[in-house]
C-alpha positions in Angstrom: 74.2 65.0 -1.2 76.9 67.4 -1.4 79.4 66.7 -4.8 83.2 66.1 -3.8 84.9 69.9 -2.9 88.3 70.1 -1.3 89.2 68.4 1.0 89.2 69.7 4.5 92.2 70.8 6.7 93.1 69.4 10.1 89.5 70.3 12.3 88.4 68.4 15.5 85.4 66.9 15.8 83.3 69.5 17.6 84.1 72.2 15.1 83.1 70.1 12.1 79.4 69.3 14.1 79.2 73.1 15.1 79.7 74.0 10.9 77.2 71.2 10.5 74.9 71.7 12.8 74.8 75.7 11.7 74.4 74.8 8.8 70.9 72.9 9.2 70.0 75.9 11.6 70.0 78.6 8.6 68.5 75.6 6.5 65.3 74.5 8.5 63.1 77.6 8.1 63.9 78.0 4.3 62.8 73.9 4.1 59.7 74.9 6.2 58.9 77.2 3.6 59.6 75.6 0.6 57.8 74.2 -2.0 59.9 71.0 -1.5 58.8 69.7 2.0 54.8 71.1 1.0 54.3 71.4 4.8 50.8 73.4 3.8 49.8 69.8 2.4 50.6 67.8 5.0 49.1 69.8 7.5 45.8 69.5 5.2 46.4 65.1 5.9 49.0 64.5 3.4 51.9 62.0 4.2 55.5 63.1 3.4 56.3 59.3 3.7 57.4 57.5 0.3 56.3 54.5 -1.2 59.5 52.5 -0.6 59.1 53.0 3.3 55.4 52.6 3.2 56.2 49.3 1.6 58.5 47.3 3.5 57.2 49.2 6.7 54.2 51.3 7.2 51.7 48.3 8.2 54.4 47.8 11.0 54.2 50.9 13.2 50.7 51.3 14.4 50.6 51.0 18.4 54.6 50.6 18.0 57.5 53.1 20.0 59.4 54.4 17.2 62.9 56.4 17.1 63.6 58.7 13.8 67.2 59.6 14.2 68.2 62.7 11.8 64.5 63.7 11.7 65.1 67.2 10.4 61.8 69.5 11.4 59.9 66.2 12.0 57.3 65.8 8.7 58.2 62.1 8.2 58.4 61.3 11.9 54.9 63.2 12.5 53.3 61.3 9.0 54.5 57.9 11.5 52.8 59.1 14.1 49.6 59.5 11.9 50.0 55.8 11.2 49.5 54.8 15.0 53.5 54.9 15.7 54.5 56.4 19.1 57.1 58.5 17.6 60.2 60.3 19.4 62.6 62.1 17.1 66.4 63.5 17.1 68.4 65.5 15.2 71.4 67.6 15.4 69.7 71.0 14.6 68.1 72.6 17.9 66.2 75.1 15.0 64.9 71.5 13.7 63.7 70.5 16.7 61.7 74.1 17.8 60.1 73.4 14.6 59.0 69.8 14.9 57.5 70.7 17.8 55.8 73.6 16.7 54.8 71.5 13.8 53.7 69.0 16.0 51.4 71.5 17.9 49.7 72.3 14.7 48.9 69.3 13.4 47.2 68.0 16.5 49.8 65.1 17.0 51.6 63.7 19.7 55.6 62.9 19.8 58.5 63.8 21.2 61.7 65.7 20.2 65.3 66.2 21.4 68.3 68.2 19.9 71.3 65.7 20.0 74.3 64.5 18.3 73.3 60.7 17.0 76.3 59.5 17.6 76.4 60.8 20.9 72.6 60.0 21.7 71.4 58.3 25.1 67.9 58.5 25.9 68.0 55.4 28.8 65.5 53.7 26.7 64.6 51.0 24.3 62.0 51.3 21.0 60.2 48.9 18.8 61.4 50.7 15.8 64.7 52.7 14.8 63.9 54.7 11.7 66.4 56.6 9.3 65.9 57.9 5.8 67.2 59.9 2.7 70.2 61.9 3.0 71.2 60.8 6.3 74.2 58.8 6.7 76.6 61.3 5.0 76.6 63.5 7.9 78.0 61.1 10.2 81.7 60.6 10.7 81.5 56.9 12.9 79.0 54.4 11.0 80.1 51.9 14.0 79.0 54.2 16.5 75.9 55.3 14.9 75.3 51.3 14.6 76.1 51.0 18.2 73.2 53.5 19.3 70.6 52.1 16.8 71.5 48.3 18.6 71.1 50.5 22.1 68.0 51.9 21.3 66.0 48.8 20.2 64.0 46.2 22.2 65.2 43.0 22.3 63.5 41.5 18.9 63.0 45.1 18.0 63.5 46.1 13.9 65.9 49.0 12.5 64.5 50.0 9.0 66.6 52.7 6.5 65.9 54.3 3.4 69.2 55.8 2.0 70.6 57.1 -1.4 72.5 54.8 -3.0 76.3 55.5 -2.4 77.0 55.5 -5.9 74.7 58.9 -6.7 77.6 60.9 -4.8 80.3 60.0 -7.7 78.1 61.0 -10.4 79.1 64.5 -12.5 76.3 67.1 -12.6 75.0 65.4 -16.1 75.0 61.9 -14.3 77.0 60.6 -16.8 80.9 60.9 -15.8 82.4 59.7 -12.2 84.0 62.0 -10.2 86.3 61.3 -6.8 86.5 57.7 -4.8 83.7 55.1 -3.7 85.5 54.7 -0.8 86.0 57.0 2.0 88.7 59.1 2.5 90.6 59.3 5.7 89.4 63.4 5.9 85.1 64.2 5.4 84.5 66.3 1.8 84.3 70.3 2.7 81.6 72.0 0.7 80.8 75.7 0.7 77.3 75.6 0.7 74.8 78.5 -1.5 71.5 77.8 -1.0 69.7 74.6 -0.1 68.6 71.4 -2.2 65.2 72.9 -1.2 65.9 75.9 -3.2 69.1 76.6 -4.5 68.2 80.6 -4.5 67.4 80.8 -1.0 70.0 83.4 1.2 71.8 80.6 3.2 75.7 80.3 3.1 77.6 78.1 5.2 80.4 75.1 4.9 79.0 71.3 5.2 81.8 68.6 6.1 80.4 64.9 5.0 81.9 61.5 5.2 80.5 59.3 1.7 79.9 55.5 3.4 80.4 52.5 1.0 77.4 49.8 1.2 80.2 47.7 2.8 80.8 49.8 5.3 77.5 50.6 6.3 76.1 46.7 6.1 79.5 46.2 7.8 78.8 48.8 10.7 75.1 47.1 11.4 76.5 43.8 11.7 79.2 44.8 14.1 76.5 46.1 16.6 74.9 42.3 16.8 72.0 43.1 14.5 71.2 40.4 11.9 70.1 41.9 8.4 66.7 40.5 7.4 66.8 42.6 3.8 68.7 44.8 1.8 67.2 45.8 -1.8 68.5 48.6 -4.5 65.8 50.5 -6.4 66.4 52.0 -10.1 64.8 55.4 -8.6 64.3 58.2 -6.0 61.3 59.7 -4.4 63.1 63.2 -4.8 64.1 65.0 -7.7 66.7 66.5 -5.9 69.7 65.8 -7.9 71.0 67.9 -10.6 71.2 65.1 -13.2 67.7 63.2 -12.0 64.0 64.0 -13.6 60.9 63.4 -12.1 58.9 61.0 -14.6 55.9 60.5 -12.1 54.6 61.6 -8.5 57.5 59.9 -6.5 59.0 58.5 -8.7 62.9 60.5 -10.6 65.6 58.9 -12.8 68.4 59.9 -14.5 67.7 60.3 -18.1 68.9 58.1 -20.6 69.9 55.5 -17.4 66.5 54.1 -16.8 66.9 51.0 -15.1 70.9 51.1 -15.4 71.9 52.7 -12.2 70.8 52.2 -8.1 69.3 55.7 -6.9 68.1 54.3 -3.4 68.5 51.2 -1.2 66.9 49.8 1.9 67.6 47.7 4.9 65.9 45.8 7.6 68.3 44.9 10.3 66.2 42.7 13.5 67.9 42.7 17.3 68.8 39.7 18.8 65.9 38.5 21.2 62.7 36.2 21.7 61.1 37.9 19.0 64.2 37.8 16.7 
């Protein structure tokens, strides 16, 4: 989650998703690498799913169509399709998606991927499950139209699930302990010249990232626009990934911020249903 940089000029909409979606490009291969993402371990059977999604949904998927919008190079949407789930994934990156599907090739598994724009996505069909998680909604300028095309991809009676950050992490200072810029969104996205990756902040990558930070209003807000009804929302006092400068890992899965154990959401979840028979 990139911290609050200058704001950025007058840009339209295409050139901010051509920065973005370079961006991820020069990113993928160093992820695919790194120790972070631990492909070598996955490939040997490991999961790269966490326990809050295993949770609230990993008995749900087996035999089920799923759709992982933002799936990056595919390890989570592959680890669903290891649990039975009949798994088509998306993301803006066409580097992303060559290596999902290499990835897929490796691994022995079967799914689908396609290089889109979310909020422009149309694949004429319907799924059982819409999927998102973990660093996701940032990157997306319309939280109504990304709503729109999670309501348009699920069956009637069909469930959404997410696994976010928790909007509050992206006002937090480098020590975790002082705020820093709004809650609320601004009317133009946060410019950031990005060195490196989260992944490894030495690796030889330099680009710009333009985000838009998303209130849990707005986001709960968005869903319920698009006609689904919310069956859950929780908060959770941690984060799977030690991927903040102020967080430490204190078990396998399992990071805080030191000193605010307890104190402060790191993640949040929700399960929105479609309106249908099933509903």
């Amino acid at each position: 989650m990139p911290k609050a940089g200058p704001q950025s000029p007058e840009h339209s909409a295409a050139e901010l998703l051509a920065s973005n979606r370079e961006l991820w490009d020069q990113w993928t291969d160093v992820h695919v690498e790194s120790d972070f993402y631990a492909v070598d371990r996955f490939l040997e059977g490991e999961s790269s799913l966490q326990s809050i999604e295993l949770d609230e949904l990993g008995e749900e998927v087996d035999g089920k169509s799923l759709l992982h919008l933002q799936c990056h190079f595919g390890l989570d949407s592959l680890s669903w399709a290891r649990r039975g789930a009949r798994v088509t994934g998306v993301d803006l990156s066409p580097r992303a998606i060559e290596r999902a599907r290499g990835l897929a090739s490796r691994a022995g598994l079967a799914a689908t991927f396609h290089a889109r724009d979310v909020l422009e996505l149309d694949l004429g069909r319907r799924f059982d499950v819409v999927f998102t998680s973990y660093g996701v909604l940032d990157w997306l300028r319309d939280l109504n139209r990304w709503a729109a095309v999670v309501a348009a991809h699920l069956e009637p009676g069909g469930l959404f699930y997410m696994v976010e950050f928790h909007p509050v992490l992206g006002l937090l200072d480098d020590g975790g302990r002082s705020l820093e810029g709004s809650y609320f969104p601004a009317a133009e996205p946060i410019r950031y010249k990005e060195k490196g990756t989260y992944a490894d902040p030495d690796a030889a990558v330099d680009g710009t990232s333009y985000t838009w930070p998303h209130s849990l209003s707005e986001i709960l807000s968005a869903l319920l626009n698009a006609g689904l009804r919310i069956e859950s929302f929780r908060e959770f006092d941690f984060s799977p990934y030690d991927c903040f400068p102020f967080t430490r890992e204190v078990a396998p899965g399992r990071s805080v911020i030191p000193g605010l154990e307890g104190k402060v959401p790191l993640c949040f979840s929700v399960r929105a249903r479609a309106a249908g028979a099933d509903a």
